[in-house]
PDB file with SEQRES, HELIX, SHEET and CRYST1 records, atoms N, CA, C and O in Angstrom:
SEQRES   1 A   54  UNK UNK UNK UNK UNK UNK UNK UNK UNK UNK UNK UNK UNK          
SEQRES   2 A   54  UNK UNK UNK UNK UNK UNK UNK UNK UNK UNK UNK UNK UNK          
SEQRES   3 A   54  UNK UNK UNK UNK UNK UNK UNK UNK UNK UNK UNK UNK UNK          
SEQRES   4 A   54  UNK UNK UNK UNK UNK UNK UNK UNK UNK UNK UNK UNK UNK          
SEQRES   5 A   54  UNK UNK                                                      
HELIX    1 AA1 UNK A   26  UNK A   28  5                                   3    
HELIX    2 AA2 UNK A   45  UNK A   48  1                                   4    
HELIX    3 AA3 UNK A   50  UNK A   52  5                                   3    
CRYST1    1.000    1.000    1.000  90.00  90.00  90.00 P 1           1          
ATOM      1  N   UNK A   1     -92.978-120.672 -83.783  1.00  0.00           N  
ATOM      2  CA  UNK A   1     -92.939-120.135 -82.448  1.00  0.00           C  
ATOM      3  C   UNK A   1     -94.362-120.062 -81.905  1.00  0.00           C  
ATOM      4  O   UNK A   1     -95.302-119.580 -82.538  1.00  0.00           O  
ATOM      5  N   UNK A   2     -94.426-120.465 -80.954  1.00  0.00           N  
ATOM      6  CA  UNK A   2     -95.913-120.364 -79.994  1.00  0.00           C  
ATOM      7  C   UNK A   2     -95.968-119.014 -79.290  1.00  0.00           C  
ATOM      8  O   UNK A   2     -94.973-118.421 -78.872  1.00  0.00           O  
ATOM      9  N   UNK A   3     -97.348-118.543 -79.191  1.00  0.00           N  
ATOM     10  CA  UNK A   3     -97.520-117.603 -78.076  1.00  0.00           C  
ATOM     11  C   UNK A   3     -98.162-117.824 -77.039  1.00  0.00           C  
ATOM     12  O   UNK A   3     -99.236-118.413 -76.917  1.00  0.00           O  
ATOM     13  N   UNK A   4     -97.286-117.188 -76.004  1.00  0.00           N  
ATOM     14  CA  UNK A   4     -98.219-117.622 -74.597  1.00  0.00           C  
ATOM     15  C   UNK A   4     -99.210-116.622 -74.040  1.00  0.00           C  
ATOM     16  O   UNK A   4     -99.112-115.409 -73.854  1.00  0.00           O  
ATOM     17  N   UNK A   5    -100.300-117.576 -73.803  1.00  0.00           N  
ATOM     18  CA  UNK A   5    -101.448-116.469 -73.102  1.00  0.00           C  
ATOM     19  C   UNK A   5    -101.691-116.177 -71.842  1.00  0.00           C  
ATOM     20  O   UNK A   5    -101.493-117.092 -71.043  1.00  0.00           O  
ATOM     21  N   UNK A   6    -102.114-115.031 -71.374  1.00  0.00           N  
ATOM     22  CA  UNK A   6    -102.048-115.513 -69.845  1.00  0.00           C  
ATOM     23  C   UNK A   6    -103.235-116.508 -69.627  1.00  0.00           C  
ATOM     24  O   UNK A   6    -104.151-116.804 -70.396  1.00  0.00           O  
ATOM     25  N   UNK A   7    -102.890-117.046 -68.047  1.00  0.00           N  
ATOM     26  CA  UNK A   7    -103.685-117.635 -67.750  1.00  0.00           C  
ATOM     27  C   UNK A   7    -103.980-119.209 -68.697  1.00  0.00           C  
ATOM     28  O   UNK A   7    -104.993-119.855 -68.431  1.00  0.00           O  
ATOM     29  N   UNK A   8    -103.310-119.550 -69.441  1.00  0.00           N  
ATOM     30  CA  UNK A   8    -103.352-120.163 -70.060  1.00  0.00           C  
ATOM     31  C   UNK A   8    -102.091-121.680 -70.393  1.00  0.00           C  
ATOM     32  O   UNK A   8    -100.915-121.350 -70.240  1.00  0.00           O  
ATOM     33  N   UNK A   9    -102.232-122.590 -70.642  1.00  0.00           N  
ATOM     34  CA  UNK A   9    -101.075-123.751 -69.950  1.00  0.00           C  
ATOM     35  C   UNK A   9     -99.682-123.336 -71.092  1.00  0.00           C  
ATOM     36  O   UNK A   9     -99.866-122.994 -72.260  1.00  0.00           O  
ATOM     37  N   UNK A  10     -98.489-123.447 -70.517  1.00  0.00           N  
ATOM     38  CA  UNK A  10     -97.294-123.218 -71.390  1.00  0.00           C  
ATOM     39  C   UNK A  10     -97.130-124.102 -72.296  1.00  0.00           C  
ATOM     40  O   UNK A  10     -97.327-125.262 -71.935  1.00  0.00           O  
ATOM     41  N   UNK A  11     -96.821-123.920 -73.401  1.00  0.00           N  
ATOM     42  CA  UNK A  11     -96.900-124.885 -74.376  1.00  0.00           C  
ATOM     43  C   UNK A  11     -95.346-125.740 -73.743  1.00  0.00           C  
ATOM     44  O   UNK A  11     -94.641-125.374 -72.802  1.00  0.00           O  
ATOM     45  N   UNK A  12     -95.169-126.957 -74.641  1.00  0.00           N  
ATOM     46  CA  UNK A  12     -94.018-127.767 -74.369  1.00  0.00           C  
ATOM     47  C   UNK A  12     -92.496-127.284 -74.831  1.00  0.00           C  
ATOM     48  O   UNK A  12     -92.491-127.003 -76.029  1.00  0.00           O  
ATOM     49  N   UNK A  13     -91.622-127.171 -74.398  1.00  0.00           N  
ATOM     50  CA  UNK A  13     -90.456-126.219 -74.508  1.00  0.00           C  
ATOM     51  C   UNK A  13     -88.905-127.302 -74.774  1.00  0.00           C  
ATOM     52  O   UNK A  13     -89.139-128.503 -74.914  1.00  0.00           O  
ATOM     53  N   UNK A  14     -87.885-126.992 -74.813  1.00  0.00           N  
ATOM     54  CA  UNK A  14     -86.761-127.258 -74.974  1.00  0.00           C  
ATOM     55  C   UNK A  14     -85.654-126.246 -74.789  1.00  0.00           C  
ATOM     56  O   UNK A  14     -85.562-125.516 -75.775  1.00  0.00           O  
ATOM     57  N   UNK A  15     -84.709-125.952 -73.746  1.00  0.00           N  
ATOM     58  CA  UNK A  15     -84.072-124.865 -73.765  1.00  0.00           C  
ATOM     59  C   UNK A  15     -82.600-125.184 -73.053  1.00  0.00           C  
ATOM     60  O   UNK A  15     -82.489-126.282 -72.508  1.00  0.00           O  
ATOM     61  N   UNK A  16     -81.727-124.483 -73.037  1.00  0.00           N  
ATOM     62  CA  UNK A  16     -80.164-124.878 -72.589  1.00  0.00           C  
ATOM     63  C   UNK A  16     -80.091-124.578 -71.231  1.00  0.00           C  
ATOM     64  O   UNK A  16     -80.804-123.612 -70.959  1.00  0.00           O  
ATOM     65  N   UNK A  17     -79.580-124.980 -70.411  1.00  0.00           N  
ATOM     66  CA  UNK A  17     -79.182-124.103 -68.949  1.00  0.00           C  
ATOM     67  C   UNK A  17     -78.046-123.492 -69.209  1.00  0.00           C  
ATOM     68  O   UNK A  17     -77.619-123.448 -70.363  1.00  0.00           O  
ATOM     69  N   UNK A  18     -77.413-122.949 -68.206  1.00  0.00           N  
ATOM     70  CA  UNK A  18     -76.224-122.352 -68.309  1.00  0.00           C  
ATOM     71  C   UNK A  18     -75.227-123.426 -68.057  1.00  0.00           C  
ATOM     72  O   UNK A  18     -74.152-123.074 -68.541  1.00  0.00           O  
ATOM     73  N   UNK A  19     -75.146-124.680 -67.453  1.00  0.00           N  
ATOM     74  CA  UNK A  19     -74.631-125.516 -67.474  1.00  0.00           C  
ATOM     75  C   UNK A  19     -74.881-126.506 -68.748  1.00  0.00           C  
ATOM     76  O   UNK A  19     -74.678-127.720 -68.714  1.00  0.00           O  
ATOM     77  N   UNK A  20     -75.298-125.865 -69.742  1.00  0.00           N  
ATOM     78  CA  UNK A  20     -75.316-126.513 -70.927  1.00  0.00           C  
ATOM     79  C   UNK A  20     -76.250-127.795 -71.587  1.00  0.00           C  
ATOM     80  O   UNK A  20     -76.323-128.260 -72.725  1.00  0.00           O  
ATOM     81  N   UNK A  21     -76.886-128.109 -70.369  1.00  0.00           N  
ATOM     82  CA  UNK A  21     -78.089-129.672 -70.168  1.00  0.00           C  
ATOM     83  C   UNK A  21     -79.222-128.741 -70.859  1.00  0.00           C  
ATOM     84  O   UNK A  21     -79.380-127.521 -70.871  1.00  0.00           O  
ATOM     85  N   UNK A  22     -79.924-129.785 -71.412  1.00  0.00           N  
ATOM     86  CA  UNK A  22     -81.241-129.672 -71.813  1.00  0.00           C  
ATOM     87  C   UNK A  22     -82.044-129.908 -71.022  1.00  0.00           C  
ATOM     88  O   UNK A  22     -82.363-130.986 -70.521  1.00  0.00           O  
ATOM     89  N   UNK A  23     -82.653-128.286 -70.764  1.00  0.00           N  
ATOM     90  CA  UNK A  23     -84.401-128.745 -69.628  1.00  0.00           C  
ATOM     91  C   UNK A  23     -85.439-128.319 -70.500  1.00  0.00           C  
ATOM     92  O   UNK A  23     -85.429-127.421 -71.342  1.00  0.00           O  
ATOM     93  N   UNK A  24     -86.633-129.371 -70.053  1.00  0.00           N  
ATOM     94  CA  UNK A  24     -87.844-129.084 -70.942  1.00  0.00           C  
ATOM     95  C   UNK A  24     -89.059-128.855 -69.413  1.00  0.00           C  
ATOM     96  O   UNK A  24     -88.978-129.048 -68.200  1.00  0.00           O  
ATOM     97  N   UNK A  25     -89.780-128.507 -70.073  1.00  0.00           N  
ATOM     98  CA  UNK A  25     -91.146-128.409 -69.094  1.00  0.00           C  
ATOM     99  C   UNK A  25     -91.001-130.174 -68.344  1.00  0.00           C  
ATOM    100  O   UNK A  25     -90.543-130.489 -67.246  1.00  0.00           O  
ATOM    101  N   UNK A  26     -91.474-130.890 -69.231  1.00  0.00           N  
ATOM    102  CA  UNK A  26     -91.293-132.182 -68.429  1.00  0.00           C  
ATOM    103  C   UNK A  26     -90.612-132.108 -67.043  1.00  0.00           C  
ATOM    104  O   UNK A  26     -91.272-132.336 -66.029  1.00  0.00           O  
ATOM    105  N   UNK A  27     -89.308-131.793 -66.987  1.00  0.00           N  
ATOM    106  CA  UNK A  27     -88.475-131.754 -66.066  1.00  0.00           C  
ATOM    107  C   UNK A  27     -89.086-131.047 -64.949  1.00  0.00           C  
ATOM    108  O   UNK A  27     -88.548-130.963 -63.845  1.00  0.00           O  
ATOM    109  N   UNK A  28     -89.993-130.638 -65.188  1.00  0.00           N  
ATOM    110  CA  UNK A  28     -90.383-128.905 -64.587  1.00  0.00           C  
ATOM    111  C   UNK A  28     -91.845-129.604 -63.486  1.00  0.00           C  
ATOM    112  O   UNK A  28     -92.152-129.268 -62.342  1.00  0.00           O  
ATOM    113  N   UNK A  29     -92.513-130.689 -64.434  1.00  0.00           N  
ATOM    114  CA  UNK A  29     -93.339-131.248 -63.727  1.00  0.00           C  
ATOM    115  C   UNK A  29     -93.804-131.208 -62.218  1.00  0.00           C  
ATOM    116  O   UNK A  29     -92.928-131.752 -61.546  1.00  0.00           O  
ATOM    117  N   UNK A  30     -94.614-130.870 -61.609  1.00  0.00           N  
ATOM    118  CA  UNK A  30     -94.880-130.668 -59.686  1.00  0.00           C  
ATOM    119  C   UNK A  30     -93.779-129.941 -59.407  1.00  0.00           C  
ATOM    120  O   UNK A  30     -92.881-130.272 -58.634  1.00  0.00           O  
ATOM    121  N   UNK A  31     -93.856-128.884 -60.082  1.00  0.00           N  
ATOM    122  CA  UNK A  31     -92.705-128.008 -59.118  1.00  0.00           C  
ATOM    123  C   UNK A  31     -93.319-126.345 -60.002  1.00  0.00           C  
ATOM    124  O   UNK A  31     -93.607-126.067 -61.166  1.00  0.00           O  
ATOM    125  N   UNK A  32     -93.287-125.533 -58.631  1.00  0.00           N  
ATOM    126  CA  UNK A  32     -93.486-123.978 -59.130  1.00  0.00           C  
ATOM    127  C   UNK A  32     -92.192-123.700 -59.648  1.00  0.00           C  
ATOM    128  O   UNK A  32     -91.047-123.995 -59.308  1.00  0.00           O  
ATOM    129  N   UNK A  33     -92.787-122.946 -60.710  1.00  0.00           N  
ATOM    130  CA  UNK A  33     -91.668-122.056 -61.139  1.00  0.00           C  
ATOM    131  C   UNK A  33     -92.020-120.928 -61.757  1.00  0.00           C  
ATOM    132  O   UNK A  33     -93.208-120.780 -62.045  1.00  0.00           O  
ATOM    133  N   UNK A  34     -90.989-119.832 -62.110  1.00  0.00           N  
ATOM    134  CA  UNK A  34     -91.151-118.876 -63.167  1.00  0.00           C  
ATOM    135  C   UNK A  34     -90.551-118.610 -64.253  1.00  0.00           C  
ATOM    136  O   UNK A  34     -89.390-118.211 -64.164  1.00  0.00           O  
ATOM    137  N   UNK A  35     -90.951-118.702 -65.107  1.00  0.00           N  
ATOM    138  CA  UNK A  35     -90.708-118.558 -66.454  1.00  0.00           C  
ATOM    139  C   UNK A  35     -90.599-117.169 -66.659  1.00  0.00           C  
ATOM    140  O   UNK A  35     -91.722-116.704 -66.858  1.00  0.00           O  
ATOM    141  N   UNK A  36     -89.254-115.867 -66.713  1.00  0.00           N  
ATOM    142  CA  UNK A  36     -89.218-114.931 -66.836  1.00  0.00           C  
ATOM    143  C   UNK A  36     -88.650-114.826 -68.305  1.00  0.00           C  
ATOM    144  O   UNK A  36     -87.922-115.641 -68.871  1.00  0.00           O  
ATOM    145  N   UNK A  37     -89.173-113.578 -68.817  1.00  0.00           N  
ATOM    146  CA  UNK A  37     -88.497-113.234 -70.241  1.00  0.00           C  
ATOM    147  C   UNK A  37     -87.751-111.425 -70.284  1.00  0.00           C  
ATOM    148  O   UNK A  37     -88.547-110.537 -69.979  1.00  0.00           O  
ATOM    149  N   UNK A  38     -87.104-111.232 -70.448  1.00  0.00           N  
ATOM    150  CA  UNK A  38     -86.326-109.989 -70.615  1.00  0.00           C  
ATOM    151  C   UNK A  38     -85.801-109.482 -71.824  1.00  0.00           C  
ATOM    152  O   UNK A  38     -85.103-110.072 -72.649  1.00  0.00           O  
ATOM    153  N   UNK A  39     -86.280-108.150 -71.836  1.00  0.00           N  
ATOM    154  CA  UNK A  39     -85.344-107.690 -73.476  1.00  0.00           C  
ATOM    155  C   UNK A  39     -83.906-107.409 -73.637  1.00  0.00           C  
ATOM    156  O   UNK A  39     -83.413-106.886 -74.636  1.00  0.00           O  
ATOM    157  N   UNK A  40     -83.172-107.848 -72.425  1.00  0.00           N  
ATOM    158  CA  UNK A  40     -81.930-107.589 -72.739  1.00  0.00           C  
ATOM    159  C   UNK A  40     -80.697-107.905 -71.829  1.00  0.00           C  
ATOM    160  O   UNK A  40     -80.576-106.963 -71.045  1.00  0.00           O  
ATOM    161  N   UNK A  41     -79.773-108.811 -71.626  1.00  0.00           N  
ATOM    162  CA  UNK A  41     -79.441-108.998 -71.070  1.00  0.00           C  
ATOM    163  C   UNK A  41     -78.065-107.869 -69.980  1.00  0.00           C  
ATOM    164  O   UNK A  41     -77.269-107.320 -70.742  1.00  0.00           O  
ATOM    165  N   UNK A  42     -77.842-107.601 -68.678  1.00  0.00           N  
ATOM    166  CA  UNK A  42     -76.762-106.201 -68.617  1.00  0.00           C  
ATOM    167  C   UNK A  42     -77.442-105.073 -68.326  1.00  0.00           C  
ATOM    168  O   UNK A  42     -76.744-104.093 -68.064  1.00  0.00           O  
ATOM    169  N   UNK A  43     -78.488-104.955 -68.302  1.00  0.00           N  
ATOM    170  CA  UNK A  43     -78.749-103.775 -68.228  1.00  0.00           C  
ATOM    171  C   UNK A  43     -79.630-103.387 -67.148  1.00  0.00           C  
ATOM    172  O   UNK A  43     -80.199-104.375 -66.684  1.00  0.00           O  
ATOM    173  N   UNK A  44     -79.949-102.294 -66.577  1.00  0.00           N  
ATOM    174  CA  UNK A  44     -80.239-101.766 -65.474  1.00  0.00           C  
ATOM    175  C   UNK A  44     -82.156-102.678 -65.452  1.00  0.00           C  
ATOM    176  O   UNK A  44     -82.326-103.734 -64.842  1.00  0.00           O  
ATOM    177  N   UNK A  45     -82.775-102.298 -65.867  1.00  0.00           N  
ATOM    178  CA  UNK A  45     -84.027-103.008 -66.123  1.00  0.00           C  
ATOM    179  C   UNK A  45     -83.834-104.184 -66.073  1.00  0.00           C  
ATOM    180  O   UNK A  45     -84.247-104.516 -64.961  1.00  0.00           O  
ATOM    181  N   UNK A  46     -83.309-105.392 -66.785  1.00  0.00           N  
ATOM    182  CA  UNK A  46     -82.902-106.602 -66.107  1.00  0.00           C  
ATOM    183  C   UNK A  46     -82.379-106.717 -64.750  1.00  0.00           C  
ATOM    184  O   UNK A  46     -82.270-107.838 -64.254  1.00  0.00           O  
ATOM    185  N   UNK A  47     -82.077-105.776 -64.163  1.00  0.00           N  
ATOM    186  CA  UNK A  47     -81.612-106.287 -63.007  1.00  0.00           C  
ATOM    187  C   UNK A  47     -82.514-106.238 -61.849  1.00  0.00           C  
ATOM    188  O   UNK A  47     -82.481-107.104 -60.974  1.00  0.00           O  
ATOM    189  N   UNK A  48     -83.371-105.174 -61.830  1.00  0.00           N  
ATOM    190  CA  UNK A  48     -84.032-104.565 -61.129  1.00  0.00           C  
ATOM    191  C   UNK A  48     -85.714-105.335 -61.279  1.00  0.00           C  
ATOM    192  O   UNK A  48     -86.466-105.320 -60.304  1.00  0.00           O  
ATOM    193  N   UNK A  49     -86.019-105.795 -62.235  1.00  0.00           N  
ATOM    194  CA  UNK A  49     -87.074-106.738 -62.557  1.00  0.00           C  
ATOM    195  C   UNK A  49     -86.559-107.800 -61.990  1.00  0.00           C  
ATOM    196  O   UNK A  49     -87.043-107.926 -60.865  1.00  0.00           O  
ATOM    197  N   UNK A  50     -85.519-108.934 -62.335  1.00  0.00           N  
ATOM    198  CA  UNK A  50     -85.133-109.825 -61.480  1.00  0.00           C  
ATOM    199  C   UNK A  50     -85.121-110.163 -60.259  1.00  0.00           C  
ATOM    200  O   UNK A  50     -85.527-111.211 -59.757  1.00  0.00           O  
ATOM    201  N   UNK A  51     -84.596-109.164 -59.717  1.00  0.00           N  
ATOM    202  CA  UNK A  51     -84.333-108.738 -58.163  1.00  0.00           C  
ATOM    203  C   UNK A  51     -85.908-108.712 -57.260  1.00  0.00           C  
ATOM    204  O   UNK A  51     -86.041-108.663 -56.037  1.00  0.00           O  
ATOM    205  N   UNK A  52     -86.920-108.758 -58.240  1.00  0.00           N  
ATOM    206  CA  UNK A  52     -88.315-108.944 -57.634  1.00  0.00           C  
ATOM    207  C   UNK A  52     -88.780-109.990 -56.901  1.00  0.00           C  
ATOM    208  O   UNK A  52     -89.615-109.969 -55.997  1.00  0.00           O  
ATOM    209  N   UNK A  53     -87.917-111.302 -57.557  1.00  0.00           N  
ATOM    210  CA  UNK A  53     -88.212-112.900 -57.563  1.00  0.00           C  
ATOM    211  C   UNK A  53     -87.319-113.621 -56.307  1.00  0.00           C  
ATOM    212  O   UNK A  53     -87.223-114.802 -55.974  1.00  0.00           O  
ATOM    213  N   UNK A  54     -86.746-112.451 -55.792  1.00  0.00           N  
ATOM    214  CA  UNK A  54     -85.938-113.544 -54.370  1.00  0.00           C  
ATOM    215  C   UNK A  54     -86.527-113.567 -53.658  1.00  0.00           C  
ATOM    216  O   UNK A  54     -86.240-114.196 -52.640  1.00  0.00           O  
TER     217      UNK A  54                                                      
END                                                                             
């Protein structure tokens, strides 16, 4: 497992969507995005952190 630093480039990734496809950073190429992480999915704090990003 890698750690990310701030300020620092994301290492190269592999991960599922919810539609089940494989996206990697590649894919991600010229385009902003955010990479959010949460401790838990359901719960009041996930929702309310999320809700930051619309």
């Amino acid at each position: 497992m890698s750690t990310v630093q701030l300020n620092q480039p994301v290492p190269a990734f592999t991960c599922a969507t919810t539609a089940e496809e494989a996206l990697t950073l590649d894919n991600l190429q010229g385009k902003n995005i955010v990479i959010y992480f949460y401790p838990k999915d359901n719960t009041p704090g996930c929702t309310l952190e999320v809700s930051r990003f619309s």
